[in-house]
C-alpha positions as CSV (number, residue, x, y, z in Angstrom):
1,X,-10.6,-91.2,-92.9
2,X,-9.1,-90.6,-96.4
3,X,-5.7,-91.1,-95.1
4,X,-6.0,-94.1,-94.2
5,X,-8.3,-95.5,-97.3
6,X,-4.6,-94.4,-99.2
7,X,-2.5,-96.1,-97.2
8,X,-4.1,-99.6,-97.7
9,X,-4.5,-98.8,-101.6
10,X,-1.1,-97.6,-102.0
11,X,0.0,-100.9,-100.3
12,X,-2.2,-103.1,-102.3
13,X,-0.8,-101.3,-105.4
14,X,3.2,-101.4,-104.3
15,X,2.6,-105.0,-103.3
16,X,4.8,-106.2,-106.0
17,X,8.2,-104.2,-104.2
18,X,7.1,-105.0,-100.9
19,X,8.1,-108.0,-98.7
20,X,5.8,-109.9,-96.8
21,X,7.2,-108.3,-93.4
22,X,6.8,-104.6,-94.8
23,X,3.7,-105.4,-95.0
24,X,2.6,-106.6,-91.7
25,X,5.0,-103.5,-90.1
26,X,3.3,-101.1,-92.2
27,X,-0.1,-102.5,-91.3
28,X,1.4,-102.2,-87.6
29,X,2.2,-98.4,-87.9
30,X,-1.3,-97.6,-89.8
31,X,-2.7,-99.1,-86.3
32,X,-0.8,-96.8,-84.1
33,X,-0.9,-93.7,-86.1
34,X,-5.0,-94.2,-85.9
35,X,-5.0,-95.5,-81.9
36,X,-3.0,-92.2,-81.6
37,X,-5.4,-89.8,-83.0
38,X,-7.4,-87.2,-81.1
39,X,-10.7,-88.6,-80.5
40,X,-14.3,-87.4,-79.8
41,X,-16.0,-89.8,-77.0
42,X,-19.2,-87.9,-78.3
43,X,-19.3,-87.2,-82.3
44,X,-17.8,-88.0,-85.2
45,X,-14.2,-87.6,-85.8
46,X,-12.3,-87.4,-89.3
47,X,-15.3,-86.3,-91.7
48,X,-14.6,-87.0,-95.3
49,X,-17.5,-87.1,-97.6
50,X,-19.7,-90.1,-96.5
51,X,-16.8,-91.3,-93.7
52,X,-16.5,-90.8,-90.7
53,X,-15.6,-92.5,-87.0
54,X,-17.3,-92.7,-84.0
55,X,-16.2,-94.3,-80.9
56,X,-17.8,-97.6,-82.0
57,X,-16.5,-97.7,-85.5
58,X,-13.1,-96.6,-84.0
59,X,-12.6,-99.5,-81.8
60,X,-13.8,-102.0,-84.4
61,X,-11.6,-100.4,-87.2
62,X,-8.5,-100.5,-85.1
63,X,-9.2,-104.2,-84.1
64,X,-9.7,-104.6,-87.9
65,X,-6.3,-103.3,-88.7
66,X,-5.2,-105.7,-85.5
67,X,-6.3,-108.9,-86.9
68,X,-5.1,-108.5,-90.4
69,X,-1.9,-107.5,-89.2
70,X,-1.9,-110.9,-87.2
71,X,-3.4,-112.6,-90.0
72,X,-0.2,-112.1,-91.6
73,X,2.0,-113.4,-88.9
74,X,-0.2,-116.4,-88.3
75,X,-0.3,-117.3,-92.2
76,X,3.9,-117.7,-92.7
77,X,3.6,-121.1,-93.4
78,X,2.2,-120.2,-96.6
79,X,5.0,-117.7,-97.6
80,X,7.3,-120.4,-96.6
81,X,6.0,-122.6,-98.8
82,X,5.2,-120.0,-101.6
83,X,1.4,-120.8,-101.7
84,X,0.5,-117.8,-103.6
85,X,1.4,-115.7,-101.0
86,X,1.2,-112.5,-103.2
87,X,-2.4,-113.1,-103.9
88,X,-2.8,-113.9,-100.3
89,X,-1.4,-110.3,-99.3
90,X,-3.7,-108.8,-102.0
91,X,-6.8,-110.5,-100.4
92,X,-6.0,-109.7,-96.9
93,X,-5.3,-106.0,-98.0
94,X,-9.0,-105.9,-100.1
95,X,-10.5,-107.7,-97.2
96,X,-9.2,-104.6,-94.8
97,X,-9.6,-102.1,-97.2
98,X,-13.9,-103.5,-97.1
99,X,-13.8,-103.5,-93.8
100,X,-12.2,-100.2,-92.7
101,X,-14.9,-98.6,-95.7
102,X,-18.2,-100.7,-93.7
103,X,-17.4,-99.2,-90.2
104,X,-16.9,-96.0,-91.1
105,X,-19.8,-95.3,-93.8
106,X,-22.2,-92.9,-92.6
107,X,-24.4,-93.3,-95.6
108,X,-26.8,-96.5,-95.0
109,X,-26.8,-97.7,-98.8
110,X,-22.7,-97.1,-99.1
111,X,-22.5,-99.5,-95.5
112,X,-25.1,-102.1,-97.3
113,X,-22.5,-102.3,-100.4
114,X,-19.4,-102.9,-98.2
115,X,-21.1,-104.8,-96.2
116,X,-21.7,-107.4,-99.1
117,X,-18.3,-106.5,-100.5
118,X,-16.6,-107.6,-97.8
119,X,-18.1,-111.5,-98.2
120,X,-15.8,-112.0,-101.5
121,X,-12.3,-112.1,-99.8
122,X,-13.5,-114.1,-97.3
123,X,-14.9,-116.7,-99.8
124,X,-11.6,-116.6,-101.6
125,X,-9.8,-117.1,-98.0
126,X,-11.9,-120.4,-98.1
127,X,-12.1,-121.7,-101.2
128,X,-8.5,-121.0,-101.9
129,X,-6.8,-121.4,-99.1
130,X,-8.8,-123.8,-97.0
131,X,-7.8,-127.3,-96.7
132,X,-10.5,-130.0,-97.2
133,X,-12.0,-130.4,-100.3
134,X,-15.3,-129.8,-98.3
135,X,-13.8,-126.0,-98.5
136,X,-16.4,-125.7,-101.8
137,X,-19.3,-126.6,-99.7
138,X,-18.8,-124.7,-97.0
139,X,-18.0,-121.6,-99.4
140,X,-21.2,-121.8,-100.8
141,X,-23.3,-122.5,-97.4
142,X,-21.4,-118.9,-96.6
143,X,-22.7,-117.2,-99.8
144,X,-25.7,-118.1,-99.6
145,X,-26.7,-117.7,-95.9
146,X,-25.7,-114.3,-96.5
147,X,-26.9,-113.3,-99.9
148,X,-30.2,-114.9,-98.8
149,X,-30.8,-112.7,-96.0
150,X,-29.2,-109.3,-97.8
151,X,-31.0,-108.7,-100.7
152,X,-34.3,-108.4,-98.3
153,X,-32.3,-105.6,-96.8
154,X,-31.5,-103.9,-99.8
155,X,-34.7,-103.3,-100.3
156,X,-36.1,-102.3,-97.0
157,X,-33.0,-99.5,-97.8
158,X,-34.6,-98.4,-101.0
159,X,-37.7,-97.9,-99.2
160,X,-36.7,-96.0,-96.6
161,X,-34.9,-93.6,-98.8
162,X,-38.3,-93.5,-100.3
163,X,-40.1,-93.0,-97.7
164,X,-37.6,-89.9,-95.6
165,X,-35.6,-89.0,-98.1
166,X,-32.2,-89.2,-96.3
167,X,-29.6,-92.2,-96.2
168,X,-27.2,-91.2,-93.9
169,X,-27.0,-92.5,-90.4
170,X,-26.4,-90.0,-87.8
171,X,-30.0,-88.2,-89.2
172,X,-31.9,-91.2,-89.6
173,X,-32.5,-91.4,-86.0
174,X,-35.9,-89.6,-85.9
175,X,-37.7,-91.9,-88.3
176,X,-40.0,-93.8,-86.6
177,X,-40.8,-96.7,-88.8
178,X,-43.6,-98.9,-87.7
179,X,-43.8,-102.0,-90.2
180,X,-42.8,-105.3,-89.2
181,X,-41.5,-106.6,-92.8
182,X,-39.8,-103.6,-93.0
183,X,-38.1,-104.4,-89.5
184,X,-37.5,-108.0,-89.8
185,X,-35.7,-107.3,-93.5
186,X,-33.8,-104.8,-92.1
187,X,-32.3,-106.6,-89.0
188,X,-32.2,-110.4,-90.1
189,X,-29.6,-109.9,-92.4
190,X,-27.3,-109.0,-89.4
191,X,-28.8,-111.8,-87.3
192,X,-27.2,-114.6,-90.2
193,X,-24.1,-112.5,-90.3
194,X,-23.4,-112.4,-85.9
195,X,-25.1,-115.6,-86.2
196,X,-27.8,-116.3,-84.4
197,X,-29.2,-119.6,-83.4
198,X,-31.1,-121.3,-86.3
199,X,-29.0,-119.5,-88.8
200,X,-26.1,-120.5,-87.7
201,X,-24.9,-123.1,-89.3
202,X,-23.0,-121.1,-91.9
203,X,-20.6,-120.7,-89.4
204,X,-18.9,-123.8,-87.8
205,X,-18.4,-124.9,-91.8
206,X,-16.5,-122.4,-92.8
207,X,-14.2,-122.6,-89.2
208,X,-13.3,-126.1,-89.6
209,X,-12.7,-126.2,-93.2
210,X,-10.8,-122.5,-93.8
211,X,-7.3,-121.8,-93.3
212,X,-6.0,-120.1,-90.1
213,X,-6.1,-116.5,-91.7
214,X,-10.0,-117.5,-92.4
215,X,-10.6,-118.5,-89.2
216,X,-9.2,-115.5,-87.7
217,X,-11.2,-112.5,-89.8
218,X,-14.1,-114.7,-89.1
219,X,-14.1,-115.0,-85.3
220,X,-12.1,-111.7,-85.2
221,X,-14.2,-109.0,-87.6
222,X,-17.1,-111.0,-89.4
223,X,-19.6,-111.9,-86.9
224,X,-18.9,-108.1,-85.0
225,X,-20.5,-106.8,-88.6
226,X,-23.6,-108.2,-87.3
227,X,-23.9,-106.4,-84.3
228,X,-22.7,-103.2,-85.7
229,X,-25.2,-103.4,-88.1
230,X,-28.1,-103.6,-85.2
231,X,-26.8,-100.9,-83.7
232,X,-26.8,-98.6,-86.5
233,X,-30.2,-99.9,-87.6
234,X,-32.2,-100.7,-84.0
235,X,-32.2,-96.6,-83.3
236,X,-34.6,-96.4,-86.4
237,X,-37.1,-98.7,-85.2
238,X,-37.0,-98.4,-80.9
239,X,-40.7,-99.3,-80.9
240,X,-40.8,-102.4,-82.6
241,X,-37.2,-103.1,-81.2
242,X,-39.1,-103.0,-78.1
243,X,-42.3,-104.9,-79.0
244,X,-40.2,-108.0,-80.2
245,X,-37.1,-108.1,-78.3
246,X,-39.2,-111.0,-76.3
247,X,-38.1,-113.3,-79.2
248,X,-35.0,-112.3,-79.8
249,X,-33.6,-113.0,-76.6
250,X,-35.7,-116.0,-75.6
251,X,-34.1,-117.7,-78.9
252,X,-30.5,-116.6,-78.3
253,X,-30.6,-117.3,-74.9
254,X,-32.1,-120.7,-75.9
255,X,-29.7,-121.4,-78.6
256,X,-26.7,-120.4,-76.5
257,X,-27.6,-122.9,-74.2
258,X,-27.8,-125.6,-76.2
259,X,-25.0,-125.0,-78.2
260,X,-23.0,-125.2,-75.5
261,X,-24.1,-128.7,-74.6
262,X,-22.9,-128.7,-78.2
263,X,-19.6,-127.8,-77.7
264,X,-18.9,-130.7,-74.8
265,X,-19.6,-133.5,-77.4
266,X,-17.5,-131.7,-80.2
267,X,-13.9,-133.4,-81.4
268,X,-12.6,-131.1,-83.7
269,X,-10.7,-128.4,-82.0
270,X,-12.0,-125.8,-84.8
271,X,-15.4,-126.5,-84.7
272,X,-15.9,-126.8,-81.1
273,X,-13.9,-123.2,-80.7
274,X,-16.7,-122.0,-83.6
275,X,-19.6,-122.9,-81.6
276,X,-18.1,-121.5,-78.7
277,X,-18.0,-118.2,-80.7
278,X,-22.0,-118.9,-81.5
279,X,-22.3,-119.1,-77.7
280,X,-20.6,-115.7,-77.5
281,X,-22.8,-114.0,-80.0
282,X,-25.8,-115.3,-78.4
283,X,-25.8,-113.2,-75.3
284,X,-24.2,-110.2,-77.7
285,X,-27.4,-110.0,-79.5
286,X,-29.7,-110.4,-76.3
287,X,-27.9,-107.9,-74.8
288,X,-28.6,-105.6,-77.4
289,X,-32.0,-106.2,-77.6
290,X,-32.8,-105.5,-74.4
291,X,-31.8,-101.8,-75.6
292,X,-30.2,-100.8,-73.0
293,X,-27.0,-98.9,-71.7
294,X,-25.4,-101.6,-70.3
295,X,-26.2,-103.9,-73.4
296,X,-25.0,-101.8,-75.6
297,X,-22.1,-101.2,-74.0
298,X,-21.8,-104.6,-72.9
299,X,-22.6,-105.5,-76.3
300,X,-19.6,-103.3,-77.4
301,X,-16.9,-104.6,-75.4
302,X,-17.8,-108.5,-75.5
303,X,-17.4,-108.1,-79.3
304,X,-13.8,-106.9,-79.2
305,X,-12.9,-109.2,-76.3
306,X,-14.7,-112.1,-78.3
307,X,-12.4,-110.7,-81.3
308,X,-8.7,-111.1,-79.9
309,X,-9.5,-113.9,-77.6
310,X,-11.6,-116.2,-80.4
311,X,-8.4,-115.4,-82.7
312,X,-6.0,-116.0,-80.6
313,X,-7.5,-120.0,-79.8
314,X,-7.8,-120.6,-83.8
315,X,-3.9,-119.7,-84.2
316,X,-3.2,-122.5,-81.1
317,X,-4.9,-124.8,-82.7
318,X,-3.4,-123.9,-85.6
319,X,-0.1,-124.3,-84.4
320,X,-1.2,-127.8,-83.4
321,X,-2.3,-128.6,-87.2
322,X,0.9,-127.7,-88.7
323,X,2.9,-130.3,-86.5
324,X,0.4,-133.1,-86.0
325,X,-1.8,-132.6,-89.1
326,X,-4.9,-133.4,-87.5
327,X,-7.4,-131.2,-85.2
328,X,-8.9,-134.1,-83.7
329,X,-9.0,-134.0,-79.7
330,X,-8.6,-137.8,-79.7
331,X,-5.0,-137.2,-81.7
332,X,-4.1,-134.1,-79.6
333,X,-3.6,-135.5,-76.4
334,X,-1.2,-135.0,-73.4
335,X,0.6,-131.4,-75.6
336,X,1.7,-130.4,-72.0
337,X,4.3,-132.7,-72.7
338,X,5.8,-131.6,-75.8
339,X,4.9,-127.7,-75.9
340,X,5.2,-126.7,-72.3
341,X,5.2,-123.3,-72.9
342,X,1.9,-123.4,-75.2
343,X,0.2,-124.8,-72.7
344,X,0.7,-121.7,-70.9
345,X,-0.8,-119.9,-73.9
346,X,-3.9,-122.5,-73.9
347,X,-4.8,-121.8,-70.3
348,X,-4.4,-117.9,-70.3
349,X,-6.6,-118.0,-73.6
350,X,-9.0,-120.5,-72.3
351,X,-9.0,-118.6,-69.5
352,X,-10.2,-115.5,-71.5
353,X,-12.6,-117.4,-73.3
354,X,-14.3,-118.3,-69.6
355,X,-14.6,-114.8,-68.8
356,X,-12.3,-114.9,-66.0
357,X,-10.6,-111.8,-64.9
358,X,-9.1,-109.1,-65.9
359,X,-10.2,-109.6,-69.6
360,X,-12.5,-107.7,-71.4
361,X,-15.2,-110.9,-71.8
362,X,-15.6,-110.4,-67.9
363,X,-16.1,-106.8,-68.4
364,X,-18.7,-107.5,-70.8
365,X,-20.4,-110.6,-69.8
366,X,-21.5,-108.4,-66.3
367,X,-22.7,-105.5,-68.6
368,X,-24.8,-108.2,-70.8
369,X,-26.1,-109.7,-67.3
370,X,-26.8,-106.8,-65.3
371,X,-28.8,-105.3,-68.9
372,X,-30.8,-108.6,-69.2
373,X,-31.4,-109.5,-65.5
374,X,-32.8,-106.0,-65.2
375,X,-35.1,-106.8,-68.6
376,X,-36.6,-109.8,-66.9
377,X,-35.3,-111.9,-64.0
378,X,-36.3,-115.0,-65.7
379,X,-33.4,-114.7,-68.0
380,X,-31.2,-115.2,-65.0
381,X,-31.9,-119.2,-64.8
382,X,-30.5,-119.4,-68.6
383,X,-27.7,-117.3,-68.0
384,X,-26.3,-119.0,-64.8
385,X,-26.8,-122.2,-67.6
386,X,-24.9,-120.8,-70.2
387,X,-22.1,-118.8,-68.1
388,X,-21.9,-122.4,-66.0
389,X,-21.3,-124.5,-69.7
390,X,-18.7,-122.1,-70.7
391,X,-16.1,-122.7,-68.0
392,X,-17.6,-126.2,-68.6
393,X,-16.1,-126.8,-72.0
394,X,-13.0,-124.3,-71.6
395,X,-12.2,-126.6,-68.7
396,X,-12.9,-129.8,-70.6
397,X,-11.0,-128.6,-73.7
398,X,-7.8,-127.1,-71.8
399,X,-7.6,-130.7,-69.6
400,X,-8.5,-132.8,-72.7
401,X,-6.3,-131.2,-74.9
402,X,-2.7,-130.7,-72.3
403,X,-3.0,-133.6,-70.3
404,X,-3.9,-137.3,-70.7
405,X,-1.4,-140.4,-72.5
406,X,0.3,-138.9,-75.8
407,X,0.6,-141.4,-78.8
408,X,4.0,-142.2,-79.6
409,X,3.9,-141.1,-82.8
410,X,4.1,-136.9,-81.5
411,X,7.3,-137.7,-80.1
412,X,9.1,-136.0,-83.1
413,X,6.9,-132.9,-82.2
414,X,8.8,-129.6,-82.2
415,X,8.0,-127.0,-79.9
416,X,7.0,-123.3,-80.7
417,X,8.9,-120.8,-82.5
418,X,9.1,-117.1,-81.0
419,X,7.0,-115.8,-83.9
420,X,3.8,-118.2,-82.5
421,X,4.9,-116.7,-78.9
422,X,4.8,-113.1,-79.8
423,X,1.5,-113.8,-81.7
424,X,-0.2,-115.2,-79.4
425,X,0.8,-112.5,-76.5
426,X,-0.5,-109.9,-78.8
427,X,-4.3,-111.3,-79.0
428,X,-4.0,-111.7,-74.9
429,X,-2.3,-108.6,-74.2
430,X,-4.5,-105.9,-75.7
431,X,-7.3,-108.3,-74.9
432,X,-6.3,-108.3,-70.7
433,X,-4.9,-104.5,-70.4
434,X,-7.9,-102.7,-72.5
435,X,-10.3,-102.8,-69.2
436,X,-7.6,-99.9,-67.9
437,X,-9.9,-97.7,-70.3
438,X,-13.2,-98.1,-69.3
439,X,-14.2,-94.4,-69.7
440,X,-13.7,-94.9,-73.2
441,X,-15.6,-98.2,-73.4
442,X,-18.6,-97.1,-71.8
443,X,-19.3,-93.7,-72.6
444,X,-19.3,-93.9,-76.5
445,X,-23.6,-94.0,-76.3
């Protein structure tokens, strides 16, 4: 993993001689040098020290290196404008650099402190970048939601290195730890970070009120830390896992519901795309806690799927922004007239986001309801609910949004530019031809 750690320092510290496009081709070719690589379905691959990849850390540090690269092709408006940018490349760069070090940390206290490291780019991305002043507010509802739910953890890590001895993941899956403070400390952190319902509302601030580039690592990487996390840490504690799951998934699947009833009374685009993402996450986690295969492998692929397709929907409305300055679905009416094309963009994304075939949300949304119908068949009512609202409020914000009487005050809109057209075909592309790999996807466990 070393190799790559350099690369992203090297470029943070020849910034200064680089120009913005280096950087996003660079950041292309450290993608296909690592999607190239030899890999182990079974073990770890590229040892160094405390790194180290397996096939679930690989997949989420490639789409890592995905989104930041897109980040940067999404974020040229403020390049354009000279907003910083160097300090924008810098963060972006950090931000990657945090992220590449959390998924691939084998030792527990070493993931903890990336973990927590990663939270300061992304505040920066917010504060500094955002655009309502509200940006403050919703920085600090995403400190604290998360340093409020950490430093628990932190200690539940200190005592388990008290209590065995050993730190590193791939051995701490013999300890059988039966102690439900030391359980709840050790997963809740992850459940504010995926989010989960009651804790979420972290989430849908920092969307509507961060820049694209924010929006993007959010949806794309942030709330997939969560549910890396349980899976490293659920394989300490199966019993309990087991013992509690009840709650878990009664509350998610409770909270995706009404979330999405949420989602069909929402006018922002952002924030109605953010709860969407909740929705997501929601039968992510109860999937996972059913502790199952098929959740877990569900669990795997809705989470990259989620990642491209949620990204891909906050650089649309994006694109929107920059030409009508507002986000509001009463504003943005009747686009099919003016961006054509787009709207061919909004419907294969929208499409996506539905879970209709062949992406990688279908894939995973079957794996997540074949794992929790098999838990209990009472979940089924819930999840015919949820599935149901989602095409529900895809549908509504696709016709709302494309079609419909257009104020005359877009009619000096300008259509898209072939950058926005090759950024959006690269969240759907990988996000439609990764279910060709399906060995890879479901044999990781």
């Amino acid at each position: 993993m070393m190799k790559f750690f350099f690369m992203v320092i090297f470029m943070i510290f020849s910034m200064k001689w680089m120009k913005y496009w280096m950087v996003q081709i660079y950041l292309f070719l450290i993608f296909f040098i690592m999607l190239f690589m030899n890999i182990n379905i079974l073990n770890y691959i590229n040892l160094s020290y405390i790194f180290g990849a397996d096939m679930i850390s690989f997949g989420l540090i490639l789409l890592s290196i995905w989104i930041c690269a897109l980040m940067l092709m999404a974020s040229q408006s403020i390049y354009m404008n000279n907003y910083y940018y160097s300090g924008f490349i810098f963060n972006v760069l950090f931000l990657l650099l945090m992220l590449i070090f959390t998924f691939s940390s084998l030792n527990f206290f070493f993931f903890y402190l990336f973990f927590e490291s990663s939270l300061i780019p992304i505040l920066i991305l917010v504060v500094g970048w955002g655009y309502q002043p509200e940006r403050i507010q919703a920085g600090i509802y995403l400190l604290f939601y998360t340093l409020f739910a950490s430093l628990p953890m932190l200690l539940a890590i200190f005592y388990v290195n008290g209590v065995s001895g050993i730190l590193m993941i791939y051995f701490m899956k013999s300890i059988a730890l039966k102690n439900f403070f030391l359980y709840f400390f050790l997963i809740f952190a992850f459940l504010v970070k995926m989010p989960m319902f009651f804790v979420h509302l972290w989430l849908p601030k920092a969307h509507v009120e961060a820049s694209v580039s924010g929006s993007m690592i959010l949806a794309g990487i942030m709330l997939k830390l969560g549910g890396y996390g349980l899976l490293r840490v659920m394989s300490l504690m199966e019993m309990m896992c087991l013992n509690f799951s009840i709650l878990w998934i009664t509350l998610s699947l409770m909270g995706g519901l009404i979330l999405s009833l949420v989602c069909f009374i929402e006018v922002d685009l952002k924030s109605l795309i953010a709860y969407s993402s909740v929705v997501h996450m929601s039968l992510v986690l109860s999937g996972l806690m059913t502790l199952s295969s098929w959740g877990f492998s569900g669990c795997y692929v809705l989470m990259i799927g989620h990642g491209l397709c949620s990204s891909g929907l906050f650089c649309l409305v994006n694109i929107v922004y920059e030409r009508l300055g507002s986000r509001s679905l009463l504003i943005n009416k009747g686009l099919m007239n003016f961006m054509p094309s787009m709207a061919l963009w909004w419907f294969l994304l929208l499409s996506s986001n539905m879970a209709a075939p062949p992406s990688l949300n279908l894939l995973g949304e079957i794996s997540l309801l074949n794992s929790l119908v098999s838990w209990s068949w009472v979940t089924m009512i819930l999840l015919m609910l949820v599935s149901f609202f989602s095409v529900g409020y895809s549908l509504f914000l696709f016709s709302f949004s494309q079609h419909g009487m257009f104020s005359l005050g877009n009619l000096n809109y300008s259509a898209g530019v072939s950058r926005e057209y090759f950024l959006l075909f690269l969240h759907w592309f990988p996000l439609n031809i990764l279910v060709l790999k399906l060995d890879y996807i479901y044999l990781w466990f």
